[in-house]
C-alpha positions in Angstrom: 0.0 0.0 0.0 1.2 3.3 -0.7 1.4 5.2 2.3 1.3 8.7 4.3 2.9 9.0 7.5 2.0 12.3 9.6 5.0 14.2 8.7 3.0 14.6 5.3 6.0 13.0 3.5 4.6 12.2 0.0 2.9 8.2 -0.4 5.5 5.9 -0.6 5.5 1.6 -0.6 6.6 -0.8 2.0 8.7 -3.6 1.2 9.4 -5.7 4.4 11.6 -8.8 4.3 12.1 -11.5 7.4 14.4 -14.1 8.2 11.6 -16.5 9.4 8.2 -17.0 8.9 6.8 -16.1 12.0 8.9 -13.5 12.1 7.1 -12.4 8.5 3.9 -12.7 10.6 4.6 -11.0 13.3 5.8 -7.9 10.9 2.6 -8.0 9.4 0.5 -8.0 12.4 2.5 -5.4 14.0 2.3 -2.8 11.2 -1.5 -2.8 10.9 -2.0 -2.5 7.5 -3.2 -4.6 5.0 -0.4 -6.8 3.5 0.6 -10.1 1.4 3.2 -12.5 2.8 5.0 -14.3 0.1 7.1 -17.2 1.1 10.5 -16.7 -0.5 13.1 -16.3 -1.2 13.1 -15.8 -5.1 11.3 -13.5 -7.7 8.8 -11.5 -5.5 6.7 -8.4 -6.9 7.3 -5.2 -5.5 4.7 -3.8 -3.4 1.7 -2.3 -5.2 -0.7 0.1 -4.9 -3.3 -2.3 -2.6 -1.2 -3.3 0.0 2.3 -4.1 1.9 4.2 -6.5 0.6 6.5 -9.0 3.4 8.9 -11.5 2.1 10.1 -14.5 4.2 13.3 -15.0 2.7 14.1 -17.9 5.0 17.7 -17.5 6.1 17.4 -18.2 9.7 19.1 -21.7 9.0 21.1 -21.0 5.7 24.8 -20.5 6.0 25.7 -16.5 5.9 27.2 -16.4 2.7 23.9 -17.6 0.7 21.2 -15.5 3.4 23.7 -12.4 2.3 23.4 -13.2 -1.5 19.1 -13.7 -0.9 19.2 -10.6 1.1 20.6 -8.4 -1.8 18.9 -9.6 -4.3 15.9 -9.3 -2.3 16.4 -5.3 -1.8 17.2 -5.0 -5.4 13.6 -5.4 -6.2 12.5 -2.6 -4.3 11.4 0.5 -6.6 12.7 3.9 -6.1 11.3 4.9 -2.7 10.0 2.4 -1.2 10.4 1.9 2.9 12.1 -0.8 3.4 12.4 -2.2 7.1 14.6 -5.7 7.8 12.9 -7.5 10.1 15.3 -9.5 12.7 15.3 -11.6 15.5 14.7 -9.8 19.4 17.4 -12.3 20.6 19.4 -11.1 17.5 19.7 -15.2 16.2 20.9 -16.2 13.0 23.1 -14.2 10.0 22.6 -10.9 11.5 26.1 -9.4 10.1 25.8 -10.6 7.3 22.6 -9.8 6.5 22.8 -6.8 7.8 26.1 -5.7 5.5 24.3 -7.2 2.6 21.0 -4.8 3.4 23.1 -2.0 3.8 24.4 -1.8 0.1 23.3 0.7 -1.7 21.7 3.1 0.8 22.9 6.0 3.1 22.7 3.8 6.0 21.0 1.4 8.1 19.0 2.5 11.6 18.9 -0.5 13.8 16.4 -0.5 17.1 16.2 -4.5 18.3 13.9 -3.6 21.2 10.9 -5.3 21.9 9.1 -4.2 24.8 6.0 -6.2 24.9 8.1 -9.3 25.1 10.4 -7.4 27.9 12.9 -7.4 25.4 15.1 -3.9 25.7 17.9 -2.3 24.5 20.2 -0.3 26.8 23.7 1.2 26.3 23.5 -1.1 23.0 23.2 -4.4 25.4 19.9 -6.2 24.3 18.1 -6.9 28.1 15.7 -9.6 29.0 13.6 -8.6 31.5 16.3 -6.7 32.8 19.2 -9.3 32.4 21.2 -9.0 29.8 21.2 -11.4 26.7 24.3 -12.5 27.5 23.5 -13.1 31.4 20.5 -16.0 30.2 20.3 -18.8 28.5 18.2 -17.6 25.6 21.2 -18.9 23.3 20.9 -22.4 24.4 20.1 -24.4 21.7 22.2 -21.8 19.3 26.3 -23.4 18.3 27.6 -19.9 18.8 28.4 -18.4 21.8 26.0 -15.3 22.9 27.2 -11.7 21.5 27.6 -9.9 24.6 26.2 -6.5 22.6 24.4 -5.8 19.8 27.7 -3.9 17.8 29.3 -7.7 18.7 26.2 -9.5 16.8 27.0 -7.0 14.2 30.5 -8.6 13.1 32.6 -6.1 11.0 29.8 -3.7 10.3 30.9 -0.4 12.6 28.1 1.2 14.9 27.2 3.2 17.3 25.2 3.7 20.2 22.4 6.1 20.6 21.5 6.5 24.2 18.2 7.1 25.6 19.0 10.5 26.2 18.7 11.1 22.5 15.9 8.8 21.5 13.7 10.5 23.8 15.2 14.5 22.8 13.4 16.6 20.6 12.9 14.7 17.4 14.9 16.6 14.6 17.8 16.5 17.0 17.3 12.6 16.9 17.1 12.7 13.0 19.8 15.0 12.7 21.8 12.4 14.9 21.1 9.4 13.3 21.9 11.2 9.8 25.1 11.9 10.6 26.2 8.7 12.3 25.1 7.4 8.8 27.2 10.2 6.9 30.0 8.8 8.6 29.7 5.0 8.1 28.3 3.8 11.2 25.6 1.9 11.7 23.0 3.8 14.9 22.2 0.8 17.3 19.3 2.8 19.4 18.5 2.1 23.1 15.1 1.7 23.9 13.1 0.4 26.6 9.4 1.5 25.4 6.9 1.8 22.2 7.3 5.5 22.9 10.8 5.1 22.3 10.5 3.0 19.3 8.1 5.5 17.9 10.3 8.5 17.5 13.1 6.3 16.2 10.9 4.7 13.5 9.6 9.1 12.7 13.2 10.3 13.1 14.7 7.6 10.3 11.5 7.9 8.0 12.4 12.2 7.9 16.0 11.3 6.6 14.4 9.6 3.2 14.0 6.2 1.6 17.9 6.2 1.8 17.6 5.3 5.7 16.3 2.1 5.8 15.0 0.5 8.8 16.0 -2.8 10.8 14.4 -4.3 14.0 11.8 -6.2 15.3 8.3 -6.5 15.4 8.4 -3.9 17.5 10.0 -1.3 15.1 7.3 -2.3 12.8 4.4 -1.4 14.8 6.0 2.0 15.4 5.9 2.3 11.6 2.7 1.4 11.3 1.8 3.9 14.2 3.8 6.7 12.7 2.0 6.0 9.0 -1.6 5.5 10.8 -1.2 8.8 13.0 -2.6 6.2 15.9 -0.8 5.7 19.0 -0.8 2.6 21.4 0.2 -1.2 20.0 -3.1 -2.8 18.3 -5.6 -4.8 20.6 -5.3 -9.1 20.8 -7.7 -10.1 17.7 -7.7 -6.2 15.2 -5.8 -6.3 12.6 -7.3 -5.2 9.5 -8.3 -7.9 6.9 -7.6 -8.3 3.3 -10.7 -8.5 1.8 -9.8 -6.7 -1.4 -9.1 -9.9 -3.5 -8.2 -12.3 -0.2 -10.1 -14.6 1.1 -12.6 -13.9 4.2 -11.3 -12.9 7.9 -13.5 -15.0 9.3 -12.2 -17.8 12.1 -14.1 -20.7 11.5 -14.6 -22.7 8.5 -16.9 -21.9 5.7 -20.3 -22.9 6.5 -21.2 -26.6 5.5 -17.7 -27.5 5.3 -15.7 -28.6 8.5 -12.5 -28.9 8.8 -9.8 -30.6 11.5 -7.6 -28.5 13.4 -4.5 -29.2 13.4 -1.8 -28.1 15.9 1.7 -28.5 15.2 4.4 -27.5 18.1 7.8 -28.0 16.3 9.4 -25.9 19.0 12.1 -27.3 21.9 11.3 -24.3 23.9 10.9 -25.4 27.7 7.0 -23.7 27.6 5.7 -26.2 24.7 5.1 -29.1 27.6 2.8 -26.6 29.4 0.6 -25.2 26.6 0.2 -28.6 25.3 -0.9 -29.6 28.5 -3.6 -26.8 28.4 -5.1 -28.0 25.3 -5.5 -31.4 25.7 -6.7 -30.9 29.0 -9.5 -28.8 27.0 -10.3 -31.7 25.0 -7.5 -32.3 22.2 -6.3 -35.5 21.0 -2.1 -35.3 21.3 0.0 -36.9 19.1 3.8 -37.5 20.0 6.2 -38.6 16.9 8.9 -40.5 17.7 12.5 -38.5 16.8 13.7 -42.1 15.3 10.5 -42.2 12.9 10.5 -38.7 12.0 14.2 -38.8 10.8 13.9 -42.2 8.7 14.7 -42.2 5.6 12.1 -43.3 2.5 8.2 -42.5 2.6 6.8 -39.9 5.4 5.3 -41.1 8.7 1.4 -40.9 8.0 -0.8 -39.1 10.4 -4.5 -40.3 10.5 -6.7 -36.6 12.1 -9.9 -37.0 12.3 -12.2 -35.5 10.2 -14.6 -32.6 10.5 -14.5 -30.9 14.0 -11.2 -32.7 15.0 -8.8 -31.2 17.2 -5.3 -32.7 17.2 -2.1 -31.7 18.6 1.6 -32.9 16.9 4.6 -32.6 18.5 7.9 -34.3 18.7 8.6 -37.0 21.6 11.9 -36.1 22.4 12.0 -38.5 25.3 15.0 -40.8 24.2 16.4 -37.5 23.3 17.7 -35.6 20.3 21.2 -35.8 18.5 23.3 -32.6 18.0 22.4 -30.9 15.0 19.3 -33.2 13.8 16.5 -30.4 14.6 16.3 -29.2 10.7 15.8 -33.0 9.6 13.0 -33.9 12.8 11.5 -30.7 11.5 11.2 -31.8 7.7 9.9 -35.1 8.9 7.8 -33.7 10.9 6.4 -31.6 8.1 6.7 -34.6 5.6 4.2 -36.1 8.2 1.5 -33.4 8.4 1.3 -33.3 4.2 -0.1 -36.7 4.6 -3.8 -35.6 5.9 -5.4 -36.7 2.7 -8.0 -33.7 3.2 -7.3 -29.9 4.1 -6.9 -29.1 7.7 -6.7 -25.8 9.6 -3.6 -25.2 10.8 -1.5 -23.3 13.8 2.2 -24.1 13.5 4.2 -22.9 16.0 8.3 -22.0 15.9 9.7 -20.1 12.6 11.2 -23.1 10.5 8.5 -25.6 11.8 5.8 -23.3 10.3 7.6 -23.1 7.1 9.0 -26.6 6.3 5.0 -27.3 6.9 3.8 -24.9 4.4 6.3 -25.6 1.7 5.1 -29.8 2.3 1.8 -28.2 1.5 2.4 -26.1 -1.5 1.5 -22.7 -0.3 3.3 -19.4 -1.2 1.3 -17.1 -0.2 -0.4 -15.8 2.9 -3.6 -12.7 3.3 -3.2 -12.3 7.4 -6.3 -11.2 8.7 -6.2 -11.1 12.7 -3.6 -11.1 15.3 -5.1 -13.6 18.3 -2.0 -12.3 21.0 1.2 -11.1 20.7 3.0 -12.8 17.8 0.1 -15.2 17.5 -1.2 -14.3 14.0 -3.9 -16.1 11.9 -3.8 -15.8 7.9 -5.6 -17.3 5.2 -4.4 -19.6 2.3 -5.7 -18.8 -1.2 -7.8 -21.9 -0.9 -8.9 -20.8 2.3 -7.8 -22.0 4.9 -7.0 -20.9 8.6 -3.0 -20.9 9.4 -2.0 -19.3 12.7 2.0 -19.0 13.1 3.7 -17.7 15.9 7.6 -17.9 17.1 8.0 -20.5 19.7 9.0 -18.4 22.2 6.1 -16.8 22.5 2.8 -16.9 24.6 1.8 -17.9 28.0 0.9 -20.9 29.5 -2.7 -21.0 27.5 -1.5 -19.7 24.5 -2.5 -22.4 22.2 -5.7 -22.8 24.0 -6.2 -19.4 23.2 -5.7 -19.5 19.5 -7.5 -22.5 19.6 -10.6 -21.3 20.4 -10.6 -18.1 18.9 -10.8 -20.4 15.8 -13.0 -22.8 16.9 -15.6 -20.7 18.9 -18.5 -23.4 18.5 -16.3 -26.1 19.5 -17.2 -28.2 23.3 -13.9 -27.3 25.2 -14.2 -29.0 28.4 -13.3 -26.7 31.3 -9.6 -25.5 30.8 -7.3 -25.2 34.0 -6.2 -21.1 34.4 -3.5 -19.7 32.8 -1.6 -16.7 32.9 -2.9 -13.3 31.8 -4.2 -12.8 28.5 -1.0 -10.4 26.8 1.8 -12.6 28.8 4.6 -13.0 26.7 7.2 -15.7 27.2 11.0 -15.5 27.8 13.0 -18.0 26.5 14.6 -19.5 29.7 12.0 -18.7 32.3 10.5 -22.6 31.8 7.3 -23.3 32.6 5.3 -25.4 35.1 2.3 -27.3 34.2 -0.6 -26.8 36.5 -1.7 -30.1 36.7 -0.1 -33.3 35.5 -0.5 -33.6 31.7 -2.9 -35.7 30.6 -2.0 -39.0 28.6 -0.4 -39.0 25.2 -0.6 -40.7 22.1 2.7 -41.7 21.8 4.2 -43.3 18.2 5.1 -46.9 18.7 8.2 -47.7 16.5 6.5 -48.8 12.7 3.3 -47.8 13.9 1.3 -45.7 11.2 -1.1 -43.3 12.5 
């Protein structure tokens, strides 16, 4: 969509690109505007006159050299103009410096603010804080091969920055742009502290004044500042508003078509500690759980078949990693896991939760292209398929003990939940580290017998 923001700065498009697919989402959601996601990388239009455009260029797991290469060829298909805003991880994971040198080619410089508030993820003195530790004080990196960067000019690698403190974030706002322009002019990159939207917001309105030569790098968080510097709005969006992309998408609505049922299907590819717990919510309300074996998933030859129920089903996959998982095999239990879900023989709706597991499932499935139409929580956002139907992604890390309760039933409204056991308030987001206790023991699981087929 070609867009105003209130400075009166004349209409210009948005061209977005992630590292992840939930990451895509979440950048959609967060800048409130109506938007495509195309699943890259490769040929992608540029964003038109109907709506944002948001490329999951999948890099999180490439090596740096070819996420550099998809990176700038992705920017060179923006047109003259166009804001352009790199989406990147709050825990700053995967090729960040070399992404980041690649996305810097070409342009008077890169603004970088990697706060994100909502998930207690700040940025101070350019050390990225979790709920007031910082990064390199948790374990957020655990299941990572590198060691933590101890500050965000460290995850940068050989690409020079700078810090801008709070006390100029939160100055008067042309002596922020003027800052940030000439930290540019001299060939550093400005990492800005910040520790609120508030903050976020006069970054995203100081880099926007310096031009579509400025281009813009962060999280979700950064996004929604951009969406609320284009809207003239102020405050994040509520859990469920987003607007919906009815123009030549398919219908917003959360349940099936009427007349035609289909099962819900919840896939948990995540290892974060929290997974057990929200798992345990949903079956608790009902769900049938299904754990794959890590030996079947990571078999060579034909896919292990899942058998979901038809109609009003609800069915939860996830991995048993109970005999444990070797070093390095997460990719491959993903892809089998994925393999597995393409083998419902009729379509299911879908909420898949982590980055890769969400895309490895939709490339098993065919589809390129996303129309989100809601945000359910924080991160938690539910887009339709061109054929219809519901997918809900979110990052793993994310969401409270009930989270996938909660996503549940705000796409199954009609369906008989039994009586779910509490869970933590409704805009709770998650820190990877903090773990999780389930409330009650978790009811039993279907677990995969070796050479059983589902």
């Amino acid at each position: 969509m070609f867009l105003t923001p209130r400075s009166g700065h004349a209409p210009r498009p948005v061209l977005a690109l992630a590292d992840d697919l939930s990451g895509a989402a979440e950048t959609a959601a967060a800048l409130r505007l109506p938007a495509r996601i195309v699943l890259g990388p490769g040929a992608a239009p540029p964003p038109d006159s109907g709506r944002v455009l948001i490329v999951d260029l999948d890099t999180r797991q490439r090596n740096a050299a070819d996420a550099a290469r998809i990176v700038r060829e992705a920017v060179r298909t923006a047109a003259a103009g166009t804001v352009l805003i790199k989406k990147t991880d709050s825990l700053l994971r995967g090729n960040l410096a070399a992404e980041t040198a690649a996305y810097a080619e070409g342009a008077d410089g890169v603004v970088f603010a990697p706060a994100l508030p909502p998930a207690g993820r700040t940025v101070r003195d350019g050390i990225v804080h979790l709920r007031g530790r910082p990064l390199h004080k948790t374990d957020a990196w655990r299941a990572e091969d590198l060691p933590v960067p101890r500050s965000v000019g460290e995850a940068l690698g050989g690409t020079p920055s700078a810090v801008v403190p709070l006390t100029a974030v939160r100055g008067p706002l042309g002596e922020l742009t003027a800052r940030l322009g000439a930290l540019m002019a001299s060939g550093l990159t400005p990492v800005c502290d910040s520790d609120t939207d508030a903050d976020l917001d006069a970054i995203a309105a100081a880099a926007l004044a310096l031009g579509p030569g400025a281009r813009l790098m962060g999280t979700g968080g950064l996004a929604a500042a951009v969406g609320r510097v284009f809207a003239g709005t102020d405050g994040a969006p509520a859990p469920g508003e987003h607007p919906s992309d009815t123009a030549d998408g398919p219908s917003p609505a959360g349940v099936p078509e009427p007349g035609v049922p289909r099962p819900l299907l919840v896939v948990v590819g995540t290892a974060e500690p929290g997974a057990a717990a929200q798992i345990a919510q949903l079956t608790a309300a009902g769900a049938h759980h299904l754990a794959l074996p890590v030996d079947l998933l990571t078999r060579t030859g034909p896919p292990l078949p899942l058998t979901v129920g038809p109609g009003d089903a609800l069915t939860v996959v996830s991995v048993d990693n109970s005999r444990g998982i070797r070093l390095g095999s997460a990719r491959q239990v993903v892809a089998g896991l994925a393999r597995s879900v393409a083998t419902v023989p009729y379509p299911a709706d879908l909420v898949l939760t982590g980055g890769e597991t969400a895309r490895r499932v939709l490339d098993a499935l065919g589809v390129t292209l996303l129309h989100p139409v809601a945000q359910i929580h924080h991160g938690a956002v539910h887009s339709r398929t061109p054929d219809g139907r519901s997918v809900v992604t979110r990052p793993g890390s994310y969401g409270d003990t009930g989270s996938l309760l909660r996503i549940a039933r705000a796409l199954r409204p009609y369906y008989p939940f039994t009586p779910a056991v509490p869970s933590g308030p409704p805009s709770e987001v998650s820190v990877p580290g903090a773990g999780f206790a389930a409330p009650h023991p978790p009811p039993p699981v279907s677990s995969v017998p070796q050479g059983e087929v589902l």
